[in-house]
C-alpha positions in Angstrom: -96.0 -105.7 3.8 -95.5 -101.8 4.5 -94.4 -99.9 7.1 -98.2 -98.9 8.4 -99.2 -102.4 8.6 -96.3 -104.1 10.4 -96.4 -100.7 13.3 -99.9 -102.0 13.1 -99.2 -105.6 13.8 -97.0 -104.9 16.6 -98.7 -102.6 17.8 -102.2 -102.5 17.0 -103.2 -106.6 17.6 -103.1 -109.2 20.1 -101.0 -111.5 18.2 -101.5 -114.1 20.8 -105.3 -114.7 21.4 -106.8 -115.6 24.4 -108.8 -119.3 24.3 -112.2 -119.4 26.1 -115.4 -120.7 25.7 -118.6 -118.4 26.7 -122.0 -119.3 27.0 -125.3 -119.0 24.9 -124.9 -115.9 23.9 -128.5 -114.3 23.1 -128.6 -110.9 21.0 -130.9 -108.7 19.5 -130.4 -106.1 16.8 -130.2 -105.0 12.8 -129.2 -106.8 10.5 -128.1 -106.3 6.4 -126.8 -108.0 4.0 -122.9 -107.3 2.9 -119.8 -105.3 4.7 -120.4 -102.2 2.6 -118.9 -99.8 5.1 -120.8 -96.8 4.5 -124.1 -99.2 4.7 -122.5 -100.6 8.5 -122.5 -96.9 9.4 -126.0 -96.2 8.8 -126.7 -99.2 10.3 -124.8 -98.5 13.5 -126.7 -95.1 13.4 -130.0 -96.6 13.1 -129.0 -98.9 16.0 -127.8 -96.7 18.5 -131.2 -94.3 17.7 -133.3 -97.6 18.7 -131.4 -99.3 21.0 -133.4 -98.2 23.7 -136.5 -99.6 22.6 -135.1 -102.9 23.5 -136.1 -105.0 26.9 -134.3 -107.7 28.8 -131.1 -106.2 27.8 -128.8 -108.0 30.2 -126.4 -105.1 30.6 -127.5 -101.6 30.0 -123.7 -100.4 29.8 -122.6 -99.2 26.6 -121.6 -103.0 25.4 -122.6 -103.4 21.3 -121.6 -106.2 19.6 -121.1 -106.3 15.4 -121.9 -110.2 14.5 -120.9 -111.5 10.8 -122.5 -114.7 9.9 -122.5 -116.4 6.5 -125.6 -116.5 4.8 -125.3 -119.8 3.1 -124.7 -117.7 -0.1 -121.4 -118.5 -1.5 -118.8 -116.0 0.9 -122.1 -113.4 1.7 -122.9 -112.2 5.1 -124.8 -110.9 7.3 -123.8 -108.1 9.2 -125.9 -107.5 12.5 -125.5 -105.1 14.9 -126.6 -105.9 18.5 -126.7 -106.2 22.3 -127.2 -108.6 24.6 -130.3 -109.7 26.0 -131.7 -111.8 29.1 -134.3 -113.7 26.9 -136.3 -113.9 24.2 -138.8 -111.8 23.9 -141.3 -109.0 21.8 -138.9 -107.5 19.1 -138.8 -103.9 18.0 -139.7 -103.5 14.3 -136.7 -104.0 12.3 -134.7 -105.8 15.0 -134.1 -109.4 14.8 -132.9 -112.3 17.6 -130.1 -114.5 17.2 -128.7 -117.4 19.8 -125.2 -118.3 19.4 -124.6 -121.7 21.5 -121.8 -121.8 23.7 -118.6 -122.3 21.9 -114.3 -121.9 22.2 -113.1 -118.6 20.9 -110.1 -117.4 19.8 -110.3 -113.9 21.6 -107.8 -110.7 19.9 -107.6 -107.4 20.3 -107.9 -104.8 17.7 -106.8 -101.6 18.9 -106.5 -98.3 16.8 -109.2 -97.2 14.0 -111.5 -99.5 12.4 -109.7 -98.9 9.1 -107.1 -100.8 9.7 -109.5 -103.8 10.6 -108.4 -105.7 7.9 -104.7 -106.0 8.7 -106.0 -107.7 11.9 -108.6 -110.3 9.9 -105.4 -111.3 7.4 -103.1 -111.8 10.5 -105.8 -113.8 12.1 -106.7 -115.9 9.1 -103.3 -116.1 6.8 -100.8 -116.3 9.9 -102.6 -117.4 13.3 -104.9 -119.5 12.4 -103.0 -121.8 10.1 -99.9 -121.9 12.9 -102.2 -122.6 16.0 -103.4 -126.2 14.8 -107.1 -125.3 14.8 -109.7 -124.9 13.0 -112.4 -122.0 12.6 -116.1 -123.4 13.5 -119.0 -122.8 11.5 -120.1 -120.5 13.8 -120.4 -116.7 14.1 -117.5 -114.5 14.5 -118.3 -111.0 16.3 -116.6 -108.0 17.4 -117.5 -106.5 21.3 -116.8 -103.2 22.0 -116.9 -101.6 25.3 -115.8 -98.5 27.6 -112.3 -98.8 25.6 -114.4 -98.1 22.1 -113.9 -94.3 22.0 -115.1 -94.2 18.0 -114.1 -95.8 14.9 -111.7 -93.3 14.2 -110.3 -92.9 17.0 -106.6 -94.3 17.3 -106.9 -95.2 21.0 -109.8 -97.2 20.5 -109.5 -101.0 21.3 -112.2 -104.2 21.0 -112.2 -107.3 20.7 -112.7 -110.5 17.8 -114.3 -113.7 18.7 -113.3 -116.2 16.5 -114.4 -119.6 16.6 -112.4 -122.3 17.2 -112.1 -125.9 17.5 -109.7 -127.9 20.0 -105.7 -128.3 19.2 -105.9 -131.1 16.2 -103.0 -133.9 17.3 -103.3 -134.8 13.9 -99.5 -135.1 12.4 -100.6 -136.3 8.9 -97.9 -139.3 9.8 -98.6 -143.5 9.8 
């Protein structure tokens, strides 16, 4: 491990997640195949051009979310950038609707540029995860930004990674 990624850790992570379960979470937005970055920034661009074109947005703040989802194909996903909506309704072409049922989350932090996004993923899958006697749903994990989402080069940016989680196992492998 390097200097750059342990400052990052210690600096740049909420190594202790917050637990909470949120609701039916209904979103629509773009969607592709893959976590090619250059592809998620044309895709963010292409969002944010049409992003107005969606109704029933339930908040019309600057609140985005970046949803990955397995596509059933070995380790492929689906990357899909979106907002939240009141209901279901008539989609702009191009945009498509996903429902995530209400579910626990393991809630962290990622603050600095997006570039170091994977230091945070390894800490949360190779170290947290595997200490916290859980287990990671089949479900959706996203990423929400907000107001303290400056850019994803900015340093003083900060959002946050839903992962999901099951309950504390009591399991202690013992008879």
């Amino acid at each position: 491990m390097d200097e750059v990624r342990l400052r990052h850790l210690h600096n740049g992570v909420a190594l202790d997640p917050v637990i909470i379960t949120k609701g039916r979470l209904q979103l629509v937005g773009m969607e592709i195949r893959g976590l090619n970055s250059y592809v998620i920034g044309k895709l963010w661009d292409s969002f944010r051009q049409h992003v107005s074109e969606i109704d029933r947005r339930r908040d019309h703040e600057s609140i985005y979310y970046a949803l990955i989802e397995l596509t059933g194909n070995k380790w492929e996903v689906f990357y899909t950038t979106c907002v939240e909506v009141v209901e279901e309704g008539k989609l702009p072409e191009g945009m498509v609707y996903k429902v995530l049922p209400s579910t626990t989350y393991a809630v962290f932090s990622h603050k600095g540029a997006v570039a170091r996004i994977q230091d945070t993923f390894e800490y949360i899958y190779s170290s947290w995860l595997p200490k916290s006697g859980r287990t990671r749903l089949n479900q959706p994990e996203f990423a929400r930004y907000d107001h303290r989402y400056p850019g994803s080069k900015n340093e003083d940016s900060e959002f946050d990674i839903y992962i999901p989680v099951g309950p504390i196992s009591n399991y202690s492998g013992e008879e």
